[in-house]
C-alpha positions as CSV (number, residue, x, y, z in Angstrom):
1,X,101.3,73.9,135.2
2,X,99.3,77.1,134.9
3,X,102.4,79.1,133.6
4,X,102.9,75.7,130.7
5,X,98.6,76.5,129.7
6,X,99.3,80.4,129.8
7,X,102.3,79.3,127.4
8,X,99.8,77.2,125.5
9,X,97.1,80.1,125.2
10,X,99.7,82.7,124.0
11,X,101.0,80.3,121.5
12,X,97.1,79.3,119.7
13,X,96.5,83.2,120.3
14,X,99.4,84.1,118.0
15,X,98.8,81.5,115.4
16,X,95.0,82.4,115.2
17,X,96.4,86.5,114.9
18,X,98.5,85.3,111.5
19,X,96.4,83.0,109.9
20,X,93.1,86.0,109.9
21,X,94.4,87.4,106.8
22,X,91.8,89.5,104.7
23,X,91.3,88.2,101.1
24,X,89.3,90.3,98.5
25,X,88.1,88.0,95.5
26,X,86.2,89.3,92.4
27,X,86.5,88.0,88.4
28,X,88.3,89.5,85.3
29,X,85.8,90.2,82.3
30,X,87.0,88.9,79.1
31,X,85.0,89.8,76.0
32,X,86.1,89.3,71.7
33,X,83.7,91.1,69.3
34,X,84.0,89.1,65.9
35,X,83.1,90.6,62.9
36,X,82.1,89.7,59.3
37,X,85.1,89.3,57.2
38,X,86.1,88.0,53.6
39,X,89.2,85.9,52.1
40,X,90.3,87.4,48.4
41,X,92.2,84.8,47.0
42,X,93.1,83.1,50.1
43,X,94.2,86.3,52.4
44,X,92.3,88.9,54.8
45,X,92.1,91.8,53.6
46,X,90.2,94.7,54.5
47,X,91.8,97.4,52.2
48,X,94.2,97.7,49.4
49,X,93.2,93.9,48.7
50,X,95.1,92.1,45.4
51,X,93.1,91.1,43.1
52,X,94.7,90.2,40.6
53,X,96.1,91.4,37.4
54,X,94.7,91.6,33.8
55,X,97.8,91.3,31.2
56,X,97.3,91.7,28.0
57,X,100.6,91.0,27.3
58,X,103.0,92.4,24.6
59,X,101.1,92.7,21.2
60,X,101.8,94.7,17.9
61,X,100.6,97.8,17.9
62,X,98.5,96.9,14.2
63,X,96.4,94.1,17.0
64,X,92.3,93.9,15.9
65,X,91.2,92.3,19.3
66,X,93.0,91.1,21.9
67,X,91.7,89.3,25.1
68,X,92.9,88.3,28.4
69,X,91.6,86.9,31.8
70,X,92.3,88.3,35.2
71,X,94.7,86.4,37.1
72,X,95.3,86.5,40.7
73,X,97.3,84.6,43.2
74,X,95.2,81.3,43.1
75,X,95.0,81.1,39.4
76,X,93.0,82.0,37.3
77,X,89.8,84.6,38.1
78,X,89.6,86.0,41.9
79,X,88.9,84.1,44.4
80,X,86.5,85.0,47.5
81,X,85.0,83.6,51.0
82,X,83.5,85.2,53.1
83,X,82.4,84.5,57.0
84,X,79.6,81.5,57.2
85,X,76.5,82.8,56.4
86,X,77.6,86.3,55.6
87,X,75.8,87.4,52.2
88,X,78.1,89.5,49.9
89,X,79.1,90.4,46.5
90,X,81.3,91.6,44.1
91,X,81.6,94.5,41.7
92,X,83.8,96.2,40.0
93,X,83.4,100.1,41.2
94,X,85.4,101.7,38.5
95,X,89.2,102.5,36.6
96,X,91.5,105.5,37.3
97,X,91.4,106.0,33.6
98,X,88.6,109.0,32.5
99,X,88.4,108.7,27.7
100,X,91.6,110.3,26.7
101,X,91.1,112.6,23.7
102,X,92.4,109.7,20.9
103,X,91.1,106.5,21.3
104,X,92.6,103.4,19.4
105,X,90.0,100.5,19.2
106,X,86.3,100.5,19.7
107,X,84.4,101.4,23.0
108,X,80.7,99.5,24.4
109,X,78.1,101.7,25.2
110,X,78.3,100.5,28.1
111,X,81.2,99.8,30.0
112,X,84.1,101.3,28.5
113,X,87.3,101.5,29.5
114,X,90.8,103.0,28.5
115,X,94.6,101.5,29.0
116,X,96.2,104.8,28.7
117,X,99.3,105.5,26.9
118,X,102.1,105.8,30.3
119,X,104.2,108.7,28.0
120,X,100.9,110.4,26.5
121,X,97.8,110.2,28.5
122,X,95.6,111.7,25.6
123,X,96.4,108.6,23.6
124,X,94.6,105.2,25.1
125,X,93.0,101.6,24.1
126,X,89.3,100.8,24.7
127,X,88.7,98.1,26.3
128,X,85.9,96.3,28.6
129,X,85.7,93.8,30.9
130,X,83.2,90.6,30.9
131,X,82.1,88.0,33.4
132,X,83.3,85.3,30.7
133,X,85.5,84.6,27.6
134,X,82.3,84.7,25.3
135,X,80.3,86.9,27.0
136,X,79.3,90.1,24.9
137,X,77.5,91.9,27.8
138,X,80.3,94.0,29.7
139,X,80.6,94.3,33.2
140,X,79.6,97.9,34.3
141,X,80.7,100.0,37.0
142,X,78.8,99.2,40.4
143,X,76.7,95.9,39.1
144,X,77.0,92.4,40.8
145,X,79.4,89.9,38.8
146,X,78.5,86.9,38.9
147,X,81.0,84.2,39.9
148,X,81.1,81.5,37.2
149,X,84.2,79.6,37.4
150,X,84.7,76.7,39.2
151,X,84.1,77.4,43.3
152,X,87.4,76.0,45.5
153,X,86.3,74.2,49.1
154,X,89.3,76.0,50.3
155,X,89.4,79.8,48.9
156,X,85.6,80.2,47.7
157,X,83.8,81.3,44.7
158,X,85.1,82.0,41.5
159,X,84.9,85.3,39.5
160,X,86.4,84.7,36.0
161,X,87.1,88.1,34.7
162,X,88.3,88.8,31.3
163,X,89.4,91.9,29.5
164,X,88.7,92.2,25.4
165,X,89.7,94.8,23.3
166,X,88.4,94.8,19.8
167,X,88.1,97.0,16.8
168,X,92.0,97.4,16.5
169,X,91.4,97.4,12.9
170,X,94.7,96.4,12.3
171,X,96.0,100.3,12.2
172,X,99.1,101.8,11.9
173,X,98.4,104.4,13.5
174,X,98.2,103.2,17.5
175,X,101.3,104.3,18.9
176,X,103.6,101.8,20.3
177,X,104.6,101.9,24.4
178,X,103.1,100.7,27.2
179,X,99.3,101.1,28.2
180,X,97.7,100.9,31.6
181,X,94.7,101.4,33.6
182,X,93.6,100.7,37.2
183,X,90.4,98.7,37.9
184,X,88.8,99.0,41.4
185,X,86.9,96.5,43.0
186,X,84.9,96.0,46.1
187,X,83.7,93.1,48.2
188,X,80.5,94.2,49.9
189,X,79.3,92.2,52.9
């Protein structure tokens, strides 16, 4: 009997030795730092953003004014929404095009700009851009537009943007080919 309690001892002994495993326990940190961000017509962008295009299409050369909205991949205008309660706005910061020597048309005081001719860059249009169709105040450089097209529940407010050129004159003299400028914008938030 004593040897079947010595048997019986050994036996609890051993189990107690393999269940006293150590265990170390702690947590795992996990953090996500959000940030203010916009939506130009309908996509994230941070950089490089579309916003649209202004095509004047393909006029003759003897043109007096011309006009033309911005277009972008909603329709018509650019779209923006930004995070809830984020204030921002929107300007246009500048072209790529500086006044060529020979300028065809008839420049604002204020806020001029030039398509330039793609073969001849001291030949160019003046042109200016304005907040709407009938609007004779352009839009200069570094200035919050105002959006006044029709706001979207889904992609935000509406900046209509449209491009006139006038005082064409109906010349002879404006070379034919194709004209272009780059127009730089910024969403500031």
């Amino acid at each position: 009997m004593k040897i079947k309690l010595f048997l019986l001892g050994c036996g609890l002994g051993m189990g107690m030795a393999t269940s006293g495993i150590a265990a170390t326990t702690g947590t795992i940190a996990a953090t996500l730092t959000l940030t203010a961000g916009c939506l130009v017509n309908g996509q994230p962008a941070i950089t490089n953003a579309n916003f649209g295009t202004l095509n004047f299409g393909s006029q003759v050369a003897t043109f007096d004014t011309l006009q033309a909205a911005v277009s972008g991949s909603q329709g018509a205008g650019i779209f923006v929404r930004c995070t809830a309660g984020e204030n921002y706005n929107l300007q246009i910061t500048g072209s790529s095009n500086d006044k060529p020597t020979t300028v065809y048309g008839t420049a604002p005081e204020t806020g001029a700009r030039y398509l330039i001719r793609a073969t001849d860059p001291t030949r160019g249009v003046a042109y200016a851009l304005y907040p709407s169709a009938a609007s004779t105040s352009p839009i200069v450089n570094n200035t919050t537009v105002t959006p006044l097209g029709t706001a979207d529940a889904t992609y935000g407010d509406n900046y209509t943007i449209y491009g006139k050129i006038i005082g064409g004159g109906n010349s002879t003299l404006v070379p034919i080919g194709t004209y272009v400028d780059t127009i730089n914008v910024a969403v500031n938030y």
